[in-house]
N, C-alpha and C positions, 0 to 999 in steps of 0.2 A: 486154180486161182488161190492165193496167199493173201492173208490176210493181218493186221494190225490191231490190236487192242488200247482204243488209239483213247480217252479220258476228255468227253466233250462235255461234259459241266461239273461242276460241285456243290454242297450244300452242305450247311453246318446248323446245328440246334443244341443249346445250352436253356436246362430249366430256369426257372427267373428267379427261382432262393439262390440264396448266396451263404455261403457259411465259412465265416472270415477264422482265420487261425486265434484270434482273442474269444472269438464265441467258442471254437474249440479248447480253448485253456478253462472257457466254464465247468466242461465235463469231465476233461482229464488234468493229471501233472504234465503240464506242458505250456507252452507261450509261443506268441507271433516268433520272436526271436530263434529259440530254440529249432521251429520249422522251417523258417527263412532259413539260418544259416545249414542246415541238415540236406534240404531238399528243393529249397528255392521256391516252395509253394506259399502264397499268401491268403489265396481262398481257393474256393470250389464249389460249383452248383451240383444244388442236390434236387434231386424228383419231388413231385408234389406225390401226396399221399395216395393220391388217382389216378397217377401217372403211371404208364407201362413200360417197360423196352420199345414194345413198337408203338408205339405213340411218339418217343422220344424220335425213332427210324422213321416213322412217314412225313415228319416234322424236315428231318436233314433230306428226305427221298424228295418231296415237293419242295424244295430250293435248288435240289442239283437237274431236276428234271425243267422246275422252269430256268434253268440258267443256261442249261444245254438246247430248250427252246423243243420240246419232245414232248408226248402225251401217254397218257397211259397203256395207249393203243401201239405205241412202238416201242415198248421195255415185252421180252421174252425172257428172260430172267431174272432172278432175282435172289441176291446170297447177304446174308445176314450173318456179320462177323460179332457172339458175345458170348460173354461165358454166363450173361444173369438174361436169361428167355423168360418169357408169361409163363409159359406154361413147359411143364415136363415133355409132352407133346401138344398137338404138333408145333414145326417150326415158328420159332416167330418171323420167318418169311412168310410161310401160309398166311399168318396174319395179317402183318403188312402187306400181303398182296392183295388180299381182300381187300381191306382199307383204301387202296390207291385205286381199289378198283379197275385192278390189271386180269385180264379175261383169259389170257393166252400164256403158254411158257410154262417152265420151272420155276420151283423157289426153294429154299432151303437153307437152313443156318450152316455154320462151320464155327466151331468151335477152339481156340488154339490161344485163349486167353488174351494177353495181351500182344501178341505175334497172331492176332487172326486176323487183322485187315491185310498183313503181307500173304499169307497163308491164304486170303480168299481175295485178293488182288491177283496170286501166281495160277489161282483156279482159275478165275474169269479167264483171265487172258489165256488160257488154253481151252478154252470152249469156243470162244469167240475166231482164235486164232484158225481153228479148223473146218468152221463155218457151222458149226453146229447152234447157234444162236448168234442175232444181230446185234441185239444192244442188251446190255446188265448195269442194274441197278444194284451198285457193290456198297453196302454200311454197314460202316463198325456202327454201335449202339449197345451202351451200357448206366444199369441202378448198379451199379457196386455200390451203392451208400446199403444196398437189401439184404448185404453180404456181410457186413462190416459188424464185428466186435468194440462198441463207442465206446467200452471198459479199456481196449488195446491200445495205447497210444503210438504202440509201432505200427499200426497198421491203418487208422482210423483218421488219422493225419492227411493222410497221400492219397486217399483216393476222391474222386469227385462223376458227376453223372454228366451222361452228353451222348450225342450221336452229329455223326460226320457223313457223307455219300456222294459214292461220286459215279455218274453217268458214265460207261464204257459200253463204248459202239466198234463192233470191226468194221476197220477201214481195205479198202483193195491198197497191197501194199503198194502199188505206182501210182497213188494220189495220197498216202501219206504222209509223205515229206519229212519222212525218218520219225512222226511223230508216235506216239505211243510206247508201250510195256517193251524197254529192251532187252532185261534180262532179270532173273530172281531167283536166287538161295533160300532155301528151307530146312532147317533142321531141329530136333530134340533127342534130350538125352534122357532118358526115361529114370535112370539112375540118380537123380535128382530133382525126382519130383518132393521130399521133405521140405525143399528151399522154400516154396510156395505154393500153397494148394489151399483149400476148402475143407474142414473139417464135417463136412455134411455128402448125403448125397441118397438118390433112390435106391439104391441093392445094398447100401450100408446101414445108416441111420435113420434110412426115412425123412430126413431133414435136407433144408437150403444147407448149412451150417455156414461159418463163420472164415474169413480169410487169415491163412496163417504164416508167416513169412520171416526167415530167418534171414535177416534184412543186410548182415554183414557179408553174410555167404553169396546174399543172389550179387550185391556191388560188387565184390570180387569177382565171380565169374562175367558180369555183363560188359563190361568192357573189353575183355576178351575175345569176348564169342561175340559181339555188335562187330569190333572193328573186322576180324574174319569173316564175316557176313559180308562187308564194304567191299572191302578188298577182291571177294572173289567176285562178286556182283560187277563191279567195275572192271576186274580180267575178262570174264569173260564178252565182255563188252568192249574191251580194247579200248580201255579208257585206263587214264590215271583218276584214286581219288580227291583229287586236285581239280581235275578238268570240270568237279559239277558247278553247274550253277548256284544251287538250292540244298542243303540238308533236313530234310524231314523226317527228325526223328520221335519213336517212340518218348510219350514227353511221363517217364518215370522219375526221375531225380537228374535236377540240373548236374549235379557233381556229375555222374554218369557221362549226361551231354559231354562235360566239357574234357570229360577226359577221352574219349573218342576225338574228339574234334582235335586233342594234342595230339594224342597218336599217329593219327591219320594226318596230322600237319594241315589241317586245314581252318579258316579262318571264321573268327566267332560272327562275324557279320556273314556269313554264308547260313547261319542255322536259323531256322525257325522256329522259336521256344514260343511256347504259351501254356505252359506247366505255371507261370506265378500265378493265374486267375483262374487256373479249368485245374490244376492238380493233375492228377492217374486217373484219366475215363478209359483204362485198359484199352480196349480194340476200337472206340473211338476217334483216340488222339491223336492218330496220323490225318485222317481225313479233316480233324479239327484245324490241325496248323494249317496242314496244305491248303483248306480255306481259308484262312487267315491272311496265307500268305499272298495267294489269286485276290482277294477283296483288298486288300493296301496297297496294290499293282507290283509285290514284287517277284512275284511268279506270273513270268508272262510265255504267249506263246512259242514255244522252241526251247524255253530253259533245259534245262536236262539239268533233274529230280533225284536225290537216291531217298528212299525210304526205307528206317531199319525198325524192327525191335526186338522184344526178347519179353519171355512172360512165361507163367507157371508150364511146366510141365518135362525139364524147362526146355520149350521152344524158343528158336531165336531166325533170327533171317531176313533179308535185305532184297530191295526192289529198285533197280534203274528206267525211270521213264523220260522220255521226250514229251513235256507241255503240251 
């Protein structure tokens, strides 16, 4: 029996601060304008003081679980796509598992920065696909504000908190109706991990430490290595990048977006952005828009979906689904 990784709900959660790029000018040399035209970002929510990772995760986990119509009792997985966890150990899926008060299954984070919800999207769907678990509960969830150098205006700018999730059940492939995970590229180049990375860490400094980002370097490569993501994502799918419905992309800097979207010749009303009000919630942001775009009704059922991104390490990679 063959199965599908087929996406039967979603959920999205954004902290309730707001911290608008003019309150960012309080701290650093910088202004609305200067981040508008740079990045397309206008604000971003940040965590409240007592807020966690998985707080922000069970917040997106109980909107995609009631939207999919499912109870605690029928998640047997559970992956946790951030690069900013509670704790060193364990997962902040263990946690959030506890919390949703799921009794049964795996859990476990994956980490791959801001390419981990592709990276723990192409996992599920191969767990699920081989029958070894029925339903997962896949979110990105990310405090980048916990990481952030507010001295760095390159970096302190662009990022914002949030978490995204979405309910993925196999389906018997002759009642899916083409829908679900059709194909997904992953890759990194380890030789360029200096572009972006963390100055902190357990066997280093003993520190979270700070985000650091060689910001000319990662836009030149990311439009490269996004649209070859695309490209092979849709080959091997036997699709043109043309033929999607929907673009959900990693929402790191508009520029980025739109030059992907020229390459690939595809069209600016096909993409889902919401990088002006949520910023870079790294492994978040894909499940952010993709909700977005399901709650305004424009992702509806059958669309056919690509989702890319690209993030420290540097990881980058692309996912074609069926709605």
């Amino acid at each position: 029996m063959s199965f599908r990784a087929v996406v039967a709900g979603c959920g999205a959660y954004l902290p309730e601060r707001i911290l608008t790029n003019n309150d960012l000018a309080k701290l650093v040399d910088t202004s609305d304008e200067w981040i508008r035209d740079r990045t397309g970002i206008r604000e971003r929510h940040i965590a409240a003081e007592d807020q966690r990772t998985s707080d922000l995760a069970v917040e997106a986990a109980r909107a995609a679980m009631k939207d999919a119509g499912v109870t605690a009792a029928d998640i047997d997985l559970i992956v946790v796509a951030t690069a900013t966890p509670d704790l060193t150990f364990p997962a902040t899926a263990a946690i959030v598992q506890s919390k949703l008060g799921v009794k049964q299954g795996a859990a476990f984070d994956l980490q791959a920065v801001c390419s981990g919800f592709v990276y723990a999207l192409s996992t599920v769907e191969k767990f699920l696909a081989c029958g070894q678990h029925k339903r997962a509960l896949l979110i990105g969830a990310e405090t980048f504000s916990r990481i952030l150098d507010w001295t760095d205006r390159s970096t302190c700018v662009l990022f914002g908190d949030g978490a995204g999730a979405f309910v993925v059940e196999a389906v018997e492939e002759k009642v899916a109706d083409e829908r679900g995970v059709i194909a997904s590229y992953l890759r990194c180049d380890g030789d360029l991990v200096d572009l972006l990375y963390v100055d902190g860490g357990v066997s280093s400094t003993g520190t979270a430490g700070h985000v650091r980002m060689q910001g000319n370097k990662v836009f030149r490569e990311a439009v490269t290595r996004i649209s070859e993501a695309m490209e092979t994502v849709a080959r091997q799918a036997g699709v043109a990048p043309t033929d999607i419905d929907w673009f959900v992309p990693h929402q790191a800097n508009e520029r980025i977006i739109q030059g992907v979207v020229r390459k690939l010749d595809l069209r600016p009303d096909q993409v889902i952005s919401t990088i002006s009000g949520q910023g870079n919630t790294s492994a978040a942001s894909i499940p952010l828009a993709y909700c977005q775009g399901v709650a305004d009704g424009r992702i509806k059922k059958g669309d056919l979906v690509m989702l890319e991104a690209m993030g420290g390490g540097i990881t980058w990679g692309a996912a074609l689904l069926r709605a």
